[in-house]
NULOBA-586284 format. One record per residue (C-alpha): residue in three letters; x, y, z. Coordinates in pm, 1 decimal, decimal comma. Example, Ala and Ser with C-alpha at 12.3 -4.5 7.8 and 13.67 -1.06 7.14 Angstrom:
<recs>
<rec residuo="ALA" c1="1230,0" c2="-450,0" c3="780,0"/>
<rec residuo="SER" c1="1367,0" c2="-106,0" c3="714,0"/>
</recs>
This chain:
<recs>
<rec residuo="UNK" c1="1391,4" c2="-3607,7" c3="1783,7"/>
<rec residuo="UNK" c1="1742,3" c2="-3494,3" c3="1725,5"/>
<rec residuo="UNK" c1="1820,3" c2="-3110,1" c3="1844,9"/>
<rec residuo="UNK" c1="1866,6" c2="-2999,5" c3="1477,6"/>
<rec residuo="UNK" c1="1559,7" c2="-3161,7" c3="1345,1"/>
<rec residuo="UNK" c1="1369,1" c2="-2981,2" c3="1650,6"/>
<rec residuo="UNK" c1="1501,8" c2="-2687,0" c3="1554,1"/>
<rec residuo="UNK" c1="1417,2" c2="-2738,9" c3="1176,2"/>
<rec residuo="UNK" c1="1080,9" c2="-2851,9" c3="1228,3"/>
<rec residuo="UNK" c1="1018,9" c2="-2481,5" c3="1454,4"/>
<rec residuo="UNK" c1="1169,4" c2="-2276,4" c3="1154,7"/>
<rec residuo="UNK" c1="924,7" c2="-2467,6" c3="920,5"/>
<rec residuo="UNK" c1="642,7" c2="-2416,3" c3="1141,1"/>
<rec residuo="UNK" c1="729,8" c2="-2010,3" c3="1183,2"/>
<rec residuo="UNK" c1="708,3" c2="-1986,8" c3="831,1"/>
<rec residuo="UNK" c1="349,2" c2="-2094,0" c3="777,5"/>
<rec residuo="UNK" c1="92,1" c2="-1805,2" c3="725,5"/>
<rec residuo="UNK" c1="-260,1" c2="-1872,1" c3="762,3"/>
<rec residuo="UNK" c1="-575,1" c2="-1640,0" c3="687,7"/>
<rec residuo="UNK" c1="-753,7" c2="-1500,4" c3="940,3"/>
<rec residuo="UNK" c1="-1089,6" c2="-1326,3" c3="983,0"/>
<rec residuo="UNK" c1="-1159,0" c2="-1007,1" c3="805,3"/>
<rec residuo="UNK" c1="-1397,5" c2="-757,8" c3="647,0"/>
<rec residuo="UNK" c1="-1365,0" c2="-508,0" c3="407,7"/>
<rec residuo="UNK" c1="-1591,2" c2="-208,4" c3="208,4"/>
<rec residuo="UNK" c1="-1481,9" c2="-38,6" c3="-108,1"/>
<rec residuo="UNK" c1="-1663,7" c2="270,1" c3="-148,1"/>
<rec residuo="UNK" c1="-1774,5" c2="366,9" c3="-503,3"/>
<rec residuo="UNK" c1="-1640,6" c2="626,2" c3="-670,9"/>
<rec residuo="UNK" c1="-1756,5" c2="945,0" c3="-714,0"/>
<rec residuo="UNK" c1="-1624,6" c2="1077,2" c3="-1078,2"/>
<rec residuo="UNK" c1="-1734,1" c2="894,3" c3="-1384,8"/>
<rec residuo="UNK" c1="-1490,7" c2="625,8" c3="-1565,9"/>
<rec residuo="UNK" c1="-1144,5" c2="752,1" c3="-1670,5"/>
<rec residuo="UNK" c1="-1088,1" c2="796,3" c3="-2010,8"/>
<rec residuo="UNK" c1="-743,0" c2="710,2" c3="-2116,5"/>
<rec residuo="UNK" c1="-656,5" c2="852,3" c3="-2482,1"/>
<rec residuo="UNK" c1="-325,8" c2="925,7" c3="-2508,3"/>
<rec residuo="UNK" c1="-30,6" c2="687,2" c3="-2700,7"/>
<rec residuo="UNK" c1="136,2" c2="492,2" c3="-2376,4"/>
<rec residuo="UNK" c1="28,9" c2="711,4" c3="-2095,6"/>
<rec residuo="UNK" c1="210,5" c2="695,8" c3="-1787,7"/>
<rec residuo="UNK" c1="46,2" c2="743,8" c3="-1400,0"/>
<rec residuo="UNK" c1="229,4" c2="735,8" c3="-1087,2"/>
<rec residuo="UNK" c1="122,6" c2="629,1" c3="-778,1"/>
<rec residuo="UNK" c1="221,6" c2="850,6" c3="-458,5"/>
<rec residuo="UNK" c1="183,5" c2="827,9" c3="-100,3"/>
<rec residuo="UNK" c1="205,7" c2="1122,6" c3="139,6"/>
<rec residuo="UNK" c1="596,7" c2="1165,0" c3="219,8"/>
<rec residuo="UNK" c1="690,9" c2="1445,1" c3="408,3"/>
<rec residuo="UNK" c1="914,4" c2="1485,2" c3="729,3"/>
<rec residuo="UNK" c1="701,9" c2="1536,7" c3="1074,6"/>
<rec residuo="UNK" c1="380,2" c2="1376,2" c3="937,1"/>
<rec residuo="UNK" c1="208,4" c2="1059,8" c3="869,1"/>
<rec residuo="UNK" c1="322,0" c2="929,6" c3="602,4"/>
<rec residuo="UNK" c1="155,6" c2="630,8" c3="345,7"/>
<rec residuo="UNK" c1="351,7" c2="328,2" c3="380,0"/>
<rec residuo="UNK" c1="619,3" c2="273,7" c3="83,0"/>
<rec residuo="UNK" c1="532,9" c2="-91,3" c3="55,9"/>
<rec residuo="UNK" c1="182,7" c2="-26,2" c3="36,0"/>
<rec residuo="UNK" c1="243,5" c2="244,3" c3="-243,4"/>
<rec residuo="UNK" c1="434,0" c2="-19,0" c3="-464,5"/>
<rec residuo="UNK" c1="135,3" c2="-262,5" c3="-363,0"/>
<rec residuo="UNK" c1="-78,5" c2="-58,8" c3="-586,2"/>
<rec residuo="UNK" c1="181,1" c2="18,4" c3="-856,6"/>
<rec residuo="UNK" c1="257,0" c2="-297,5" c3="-907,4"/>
<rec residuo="UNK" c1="-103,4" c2="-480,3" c3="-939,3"/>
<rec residuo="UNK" c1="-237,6" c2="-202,7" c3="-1121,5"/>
<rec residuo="UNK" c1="61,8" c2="-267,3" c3="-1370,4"/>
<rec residuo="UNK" c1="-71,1" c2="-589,3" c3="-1436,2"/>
<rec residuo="UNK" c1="-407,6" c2="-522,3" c3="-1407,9"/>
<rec residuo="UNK" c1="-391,5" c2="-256,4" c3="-1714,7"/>
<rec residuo="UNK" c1="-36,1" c2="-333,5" c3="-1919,1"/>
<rec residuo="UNK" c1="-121,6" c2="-91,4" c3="-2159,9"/>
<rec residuo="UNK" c1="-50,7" c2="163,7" c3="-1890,8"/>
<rec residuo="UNK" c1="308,0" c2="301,2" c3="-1820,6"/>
<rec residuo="UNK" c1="301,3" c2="303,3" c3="-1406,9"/>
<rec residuo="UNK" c1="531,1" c2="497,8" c3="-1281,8"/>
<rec residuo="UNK" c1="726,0" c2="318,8" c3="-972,0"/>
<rec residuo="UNK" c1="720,2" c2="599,4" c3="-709,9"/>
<rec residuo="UNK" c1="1066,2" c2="646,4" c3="-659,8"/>
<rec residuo="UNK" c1="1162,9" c2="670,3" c3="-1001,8"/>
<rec residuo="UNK" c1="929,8" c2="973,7" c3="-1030,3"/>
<rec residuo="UNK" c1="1049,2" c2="1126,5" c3="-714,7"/>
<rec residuo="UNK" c1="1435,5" c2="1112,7" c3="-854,3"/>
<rec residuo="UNK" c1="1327,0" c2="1265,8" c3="-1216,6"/>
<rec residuo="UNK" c1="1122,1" c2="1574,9" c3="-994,6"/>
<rec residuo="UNK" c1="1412,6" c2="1594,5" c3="-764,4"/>
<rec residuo="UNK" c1="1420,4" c2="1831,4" c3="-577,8"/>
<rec residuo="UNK" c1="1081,8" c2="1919,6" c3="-532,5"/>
<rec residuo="UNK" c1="941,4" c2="1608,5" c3="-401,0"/>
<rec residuo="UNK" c1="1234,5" c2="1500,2" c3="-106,6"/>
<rec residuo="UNK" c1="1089,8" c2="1448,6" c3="222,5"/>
<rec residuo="UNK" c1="1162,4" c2="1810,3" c3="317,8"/>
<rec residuo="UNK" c1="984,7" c2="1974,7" c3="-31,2"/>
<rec residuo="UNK" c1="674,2" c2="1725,1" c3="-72,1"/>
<rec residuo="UNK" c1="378,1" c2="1840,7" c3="-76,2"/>
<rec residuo="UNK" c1="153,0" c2="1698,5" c3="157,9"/>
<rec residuo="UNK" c1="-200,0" c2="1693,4" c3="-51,8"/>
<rec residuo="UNK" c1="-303,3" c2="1655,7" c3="-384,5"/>
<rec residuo="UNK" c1="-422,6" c2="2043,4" c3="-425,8"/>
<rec residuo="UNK" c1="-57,7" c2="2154,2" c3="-343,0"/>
<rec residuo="UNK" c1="68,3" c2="1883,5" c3="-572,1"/>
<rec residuo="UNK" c1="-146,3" c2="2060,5" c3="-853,6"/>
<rec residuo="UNK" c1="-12,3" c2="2413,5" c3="-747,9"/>
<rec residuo="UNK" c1="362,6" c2="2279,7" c3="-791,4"/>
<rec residuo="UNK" c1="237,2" c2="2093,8" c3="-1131,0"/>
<rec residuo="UNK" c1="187,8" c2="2489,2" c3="-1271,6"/>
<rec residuo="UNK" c1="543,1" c2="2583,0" c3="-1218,8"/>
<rec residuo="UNK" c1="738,6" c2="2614,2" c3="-1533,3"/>
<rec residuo="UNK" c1="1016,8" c2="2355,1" c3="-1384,9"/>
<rec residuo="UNK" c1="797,4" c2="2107,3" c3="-1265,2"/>
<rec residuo="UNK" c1="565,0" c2="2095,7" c3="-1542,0"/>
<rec residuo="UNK" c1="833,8" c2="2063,3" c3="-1767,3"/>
<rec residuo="UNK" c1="966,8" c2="1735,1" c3="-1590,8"/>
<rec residuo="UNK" c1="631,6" c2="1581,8" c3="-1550,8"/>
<rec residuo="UNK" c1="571,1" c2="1606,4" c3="-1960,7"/>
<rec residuo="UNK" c1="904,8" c2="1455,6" c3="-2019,5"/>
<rec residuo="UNK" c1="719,6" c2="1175,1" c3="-1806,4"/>
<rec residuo="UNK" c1="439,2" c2="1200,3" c3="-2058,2"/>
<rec residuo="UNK" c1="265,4" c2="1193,0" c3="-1738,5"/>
<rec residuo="UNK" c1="-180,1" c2="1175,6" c3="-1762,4"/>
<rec residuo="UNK" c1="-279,2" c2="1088,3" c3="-1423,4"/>
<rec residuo="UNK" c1="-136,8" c2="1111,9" c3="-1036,5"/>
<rec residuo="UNK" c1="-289,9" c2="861,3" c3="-817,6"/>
<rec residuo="UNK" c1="-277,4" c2="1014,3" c3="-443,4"/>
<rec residuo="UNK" c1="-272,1" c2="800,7" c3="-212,1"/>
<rec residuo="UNK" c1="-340,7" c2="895,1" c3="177,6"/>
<rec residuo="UNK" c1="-389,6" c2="699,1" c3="459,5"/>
<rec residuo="UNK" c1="-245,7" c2="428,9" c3="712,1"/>
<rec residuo="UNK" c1="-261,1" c2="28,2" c3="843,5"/>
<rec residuo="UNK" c1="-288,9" c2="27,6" c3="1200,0"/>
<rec residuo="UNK" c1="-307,2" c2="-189,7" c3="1493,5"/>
<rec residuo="UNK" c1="-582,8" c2="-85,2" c3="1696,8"/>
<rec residuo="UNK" c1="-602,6" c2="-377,9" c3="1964,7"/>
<rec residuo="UNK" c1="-396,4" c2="-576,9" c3="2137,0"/>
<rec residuo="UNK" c1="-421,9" c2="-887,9" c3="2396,8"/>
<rec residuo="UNK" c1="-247,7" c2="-1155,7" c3="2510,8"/>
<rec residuo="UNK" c1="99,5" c2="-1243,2" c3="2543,6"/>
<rec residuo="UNK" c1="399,7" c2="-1532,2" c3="2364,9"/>
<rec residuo="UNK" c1="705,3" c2="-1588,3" c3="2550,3"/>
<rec residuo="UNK" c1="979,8" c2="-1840,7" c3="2396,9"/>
<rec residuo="UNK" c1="1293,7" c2="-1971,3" c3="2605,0"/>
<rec residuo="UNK" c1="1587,4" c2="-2158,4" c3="2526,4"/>
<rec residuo="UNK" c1="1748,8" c2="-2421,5" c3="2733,6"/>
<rec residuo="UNK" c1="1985,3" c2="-2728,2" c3="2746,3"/>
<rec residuo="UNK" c1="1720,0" c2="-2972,1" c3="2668,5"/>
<rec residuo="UNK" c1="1587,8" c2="-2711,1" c3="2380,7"/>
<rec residuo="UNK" c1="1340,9" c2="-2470,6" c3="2351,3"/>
<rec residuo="UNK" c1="1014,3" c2="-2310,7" c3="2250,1"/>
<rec residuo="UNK" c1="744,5" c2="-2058,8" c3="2258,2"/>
<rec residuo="UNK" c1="388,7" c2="-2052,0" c3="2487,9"/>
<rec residuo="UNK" c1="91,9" c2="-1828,7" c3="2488,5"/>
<rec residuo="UNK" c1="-173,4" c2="-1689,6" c3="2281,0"/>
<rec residuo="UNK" c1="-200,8" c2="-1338,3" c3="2133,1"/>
<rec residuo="UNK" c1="-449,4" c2="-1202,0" c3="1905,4"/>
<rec residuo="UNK" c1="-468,5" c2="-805,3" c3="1747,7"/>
<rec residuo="UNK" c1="-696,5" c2="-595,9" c3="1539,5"/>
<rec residuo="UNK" c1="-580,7" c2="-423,7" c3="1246,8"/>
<rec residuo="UNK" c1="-760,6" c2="-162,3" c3="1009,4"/>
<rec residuo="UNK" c1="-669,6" c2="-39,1" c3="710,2"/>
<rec residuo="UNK" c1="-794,3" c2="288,9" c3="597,2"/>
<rec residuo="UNK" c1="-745,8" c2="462,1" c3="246,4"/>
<rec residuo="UNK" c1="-876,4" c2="712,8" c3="1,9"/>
<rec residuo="UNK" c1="-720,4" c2="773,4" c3="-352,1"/>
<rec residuo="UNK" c1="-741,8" c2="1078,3" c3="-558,0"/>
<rec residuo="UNK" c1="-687,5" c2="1029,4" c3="-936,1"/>
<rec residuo="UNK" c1="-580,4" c2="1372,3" c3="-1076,7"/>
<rec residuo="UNK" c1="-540,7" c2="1471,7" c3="-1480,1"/>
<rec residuo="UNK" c1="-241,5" c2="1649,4" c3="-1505,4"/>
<rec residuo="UNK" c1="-387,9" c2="1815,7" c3="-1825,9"/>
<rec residuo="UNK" c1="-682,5" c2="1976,0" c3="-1694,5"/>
<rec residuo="UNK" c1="-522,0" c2="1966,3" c3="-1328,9"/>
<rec residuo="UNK" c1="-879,1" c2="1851,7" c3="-1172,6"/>
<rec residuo="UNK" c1="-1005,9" c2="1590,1" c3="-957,7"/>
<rec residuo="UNK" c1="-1128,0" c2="1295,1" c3="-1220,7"/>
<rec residuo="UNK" c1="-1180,0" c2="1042,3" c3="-937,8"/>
<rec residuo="UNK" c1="-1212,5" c2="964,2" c3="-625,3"/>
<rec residuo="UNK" c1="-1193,1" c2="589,7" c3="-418,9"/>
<rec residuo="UNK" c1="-1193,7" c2="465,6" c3="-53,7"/>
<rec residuo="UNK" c1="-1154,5" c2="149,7" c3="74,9"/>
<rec residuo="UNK" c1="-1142,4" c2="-21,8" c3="435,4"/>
<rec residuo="UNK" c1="-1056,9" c2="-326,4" c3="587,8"/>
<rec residuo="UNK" c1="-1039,4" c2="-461,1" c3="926,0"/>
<rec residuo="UNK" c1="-922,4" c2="-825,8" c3="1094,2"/>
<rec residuo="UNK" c1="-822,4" c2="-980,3" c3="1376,0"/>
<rec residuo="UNK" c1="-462,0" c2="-1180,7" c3="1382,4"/>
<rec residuo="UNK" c1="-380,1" c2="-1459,8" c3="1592,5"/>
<rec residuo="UNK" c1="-49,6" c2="-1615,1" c3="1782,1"/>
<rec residuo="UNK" c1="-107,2" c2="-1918,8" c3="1920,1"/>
<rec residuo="UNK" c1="224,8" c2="-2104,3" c3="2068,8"/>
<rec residuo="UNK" c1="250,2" c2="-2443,8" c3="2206,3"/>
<rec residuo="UNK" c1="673,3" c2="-2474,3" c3="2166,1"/>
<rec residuo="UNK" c1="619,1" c2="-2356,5" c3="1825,2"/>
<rec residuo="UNK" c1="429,1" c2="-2000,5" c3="1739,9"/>
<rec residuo="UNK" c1="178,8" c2="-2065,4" c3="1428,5"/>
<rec residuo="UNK" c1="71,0" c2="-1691,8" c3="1290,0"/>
<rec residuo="UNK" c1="-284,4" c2="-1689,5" c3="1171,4"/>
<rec residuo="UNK" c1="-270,2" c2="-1332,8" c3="991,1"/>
<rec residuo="UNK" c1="-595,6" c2="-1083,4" c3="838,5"/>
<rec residuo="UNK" c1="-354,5" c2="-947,0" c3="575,1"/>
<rec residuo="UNK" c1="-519,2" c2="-661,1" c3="621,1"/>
<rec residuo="UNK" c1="-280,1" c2="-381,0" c3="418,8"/>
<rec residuo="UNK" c1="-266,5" c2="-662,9" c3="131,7"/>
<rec residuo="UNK" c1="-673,5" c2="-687,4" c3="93,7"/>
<rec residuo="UNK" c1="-686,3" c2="-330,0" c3="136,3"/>
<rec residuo="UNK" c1="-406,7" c2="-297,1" c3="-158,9"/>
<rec residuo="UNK" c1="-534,8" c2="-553,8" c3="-395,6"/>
<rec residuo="UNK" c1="-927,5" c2="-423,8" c3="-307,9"/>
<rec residuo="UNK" c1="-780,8" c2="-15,0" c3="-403,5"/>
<rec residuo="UNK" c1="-557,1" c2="-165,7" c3="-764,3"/>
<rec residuo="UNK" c1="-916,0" c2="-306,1" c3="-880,1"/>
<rec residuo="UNK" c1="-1123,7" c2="15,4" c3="-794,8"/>
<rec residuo="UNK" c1="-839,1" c2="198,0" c3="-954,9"/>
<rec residuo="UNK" c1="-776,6" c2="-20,0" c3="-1285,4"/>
<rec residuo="UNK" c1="-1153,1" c2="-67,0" c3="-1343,2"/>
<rec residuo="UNK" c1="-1181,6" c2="369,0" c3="-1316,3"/>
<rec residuo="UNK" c1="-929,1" c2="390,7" c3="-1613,9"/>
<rec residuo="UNK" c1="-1072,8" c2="290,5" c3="-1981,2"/>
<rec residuo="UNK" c1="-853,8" c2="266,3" c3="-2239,7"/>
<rec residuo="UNK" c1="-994,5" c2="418,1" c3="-2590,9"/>
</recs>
């Protein structure tokens, strides 16, 4: 094989993702079913951002937005940053609060609850929690020489995903729901010149697993 069709035929092979192993558990909810009754209401999704603590991953925050958009297109979702630049600058890394009972203390201030009903805003979906890797083994090691290259070794980690949503009604500024879900997997790496990723998707179960708890807790009358 020429070098550049070696090459090619590496890139090709990096770029193939395969499902691994996984489990999940969506907890039920603990409020009854959402009712919806306002003309185009709007929600926004938010993840804990604040400077010196953990904070929800962005990517899994627009996760949700997004596939709850679809899931329910008679709902207005917010995209998170959009409503962080029209509360600016009460909701910067520096001012956010870090839980959904100080968000509801800031939603009483004149300011702030002026912005959110510009928003026409019914609902805040809190988000909290985190994707981490909580096992690792095993060990890939690529080189590069005259004759070409490539990649040997196996490595396999464990992932969990961990997440609880509030849903909060901005009108009566109490709790209307509450969801958790988990998932857990275990990723593979195995090289022989070229690395083939076998990957849990963990964060995108969990994402897809929390959009369908939250879409199916909001009814439209």
């Amino acid at each position: 094989m020429k070098r550049c069709d070696y090459r090619a035929a590496i890139l090709f092979s990096m770029s193939v993702v395969l499902s691994g192993c996984g489990s999940t558990g969506v907890e039920p909810s603990n409020v009854a079913e959402i009712a919806v009754n306002n003309t185009n209401p709007s929600i926004v999704v938010l993840g804990r951002r604040h400077i010196g603590h953990n904070e929800t991953e962005v990517d899994y925050i627009s996760c949700i937005g997004e596939n709850v958009a679809e899931r329910a297109p008679n709902l207005n979702v917010i995209p998170e940053q959009q409503f962080i630049n029209a509360m600016y600058p009460h909701f910067e890394e520096s001012t956010a609060p870090l839980n959904i009972t100080q968000f509801a203390n800031m939603a009483q201030e004149p300011e702030i609850a002026k912005k959110i009903n510009n928003l026409n805003l019914q609902y805040v979906v809190w988000i909290d929690g985190k994707t981490e890797k909580v096992d690792q083994s095993g060990s890939v090691s690529c080189a590069v020489g005259p004759g070409g290259g490539g990649c040997f070794g196996f490595a396999k980690w464990d992932e969990e995903a961990d997440y609880q949503a509030n849903i909060w009604d901005i009108d009566s500024l109490s709790l209307s729901d509450n969801i958790s879900t988990e998932r857990s997997g275990t990723s593979y790496l195995p090289a022989i010149i070229v690395p083939i990723p076998l990957l849990a998707n963990v964060k995108d179960t969990a994402c897809n697993d929390m959009a369908r708890r939250i879409e199916q807790s909001i009814v439209t009358l």
